[in-house]
C-alpha positions as CSV (number, residue, x, y, z in Angstrom):
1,X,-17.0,31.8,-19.7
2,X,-15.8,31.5,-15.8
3,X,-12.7,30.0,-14.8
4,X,-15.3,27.3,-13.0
5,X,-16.9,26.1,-16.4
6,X,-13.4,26.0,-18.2
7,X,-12.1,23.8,-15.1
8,X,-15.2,21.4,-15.7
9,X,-14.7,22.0,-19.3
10,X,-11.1,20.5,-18.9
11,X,-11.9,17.9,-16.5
12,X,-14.9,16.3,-18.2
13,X,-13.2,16.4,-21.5
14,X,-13.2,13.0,-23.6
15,X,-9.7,11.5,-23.3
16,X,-8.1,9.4,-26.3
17,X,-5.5,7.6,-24.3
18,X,-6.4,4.4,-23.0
19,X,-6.1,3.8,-18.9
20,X,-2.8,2.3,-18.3
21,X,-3.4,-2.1,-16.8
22,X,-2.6,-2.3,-13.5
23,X,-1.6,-6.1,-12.5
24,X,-1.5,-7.0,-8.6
25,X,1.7,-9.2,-8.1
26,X,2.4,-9.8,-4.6
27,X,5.5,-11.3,-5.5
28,X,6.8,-7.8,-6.5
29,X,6.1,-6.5,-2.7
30,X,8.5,-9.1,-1.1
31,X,11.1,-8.5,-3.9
32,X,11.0,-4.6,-3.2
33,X,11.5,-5.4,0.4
34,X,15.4,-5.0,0.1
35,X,15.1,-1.6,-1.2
36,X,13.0,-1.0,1.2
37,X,15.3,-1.8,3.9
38,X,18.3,-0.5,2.2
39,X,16.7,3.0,2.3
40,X,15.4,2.5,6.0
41,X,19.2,1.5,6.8
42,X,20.4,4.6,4.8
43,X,18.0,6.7,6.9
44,X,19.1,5.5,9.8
45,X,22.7,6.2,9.1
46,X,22.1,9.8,8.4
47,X,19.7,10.0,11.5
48,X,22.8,8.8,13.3
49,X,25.4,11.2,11.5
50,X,23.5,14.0,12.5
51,X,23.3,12.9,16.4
52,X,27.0,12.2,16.0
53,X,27.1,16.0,14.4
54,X,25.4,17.4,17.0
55,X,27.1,16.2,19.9
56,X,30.5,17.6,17.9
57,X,29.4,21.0,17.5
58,X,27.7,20.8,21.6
59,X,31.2,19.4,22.6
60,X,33.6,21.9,20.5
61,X,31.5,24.9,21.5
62,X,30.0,24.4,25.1
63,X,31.5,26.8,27.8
C-alpha cells in the first residue's frame, strides 16, 4: 500500500463517536463581549508599553 491509499484509508474510516450538538445562542456573543474587550484593552496596553519601551531605549542611547 501507498502512503496515499493509507491517508484515504484513515480518512474514510467509519467513526464510533457521535458528532458533538452545536446550539446557536446569540445571547452567548453579547455576554463574551467583555472578554472581548478586556483582551483588546490588554492588547492595547502592551502595544502602548512597547512604544513607551522604545522611545526609552531611542532616548537613553541616541548620540
Amino acid at each position: 500500500m501507498n502512503l496515499l491509499s493509507l491517508m484515504l484509508a484513515a480518512t474514510t474510516a467509519p467513526t464510533t463517536e457521535a458528532a458533538p450538538q452545536m446550539f446557536f445562542q446569540p445571547v452567548n456573543f453579547v455576554t463574551n463581549l467583555q472578554y472581548m474587550g478586556i483582551g483588546m484593552l490588554v492588547i492595547f496596553a502592551v502595544i502602548g508599553i512597547i512604544i513607551l519601551a522604545t522611545l526609552l531605549i531611542n532616548y537613553l542611547f541616541s548620540d
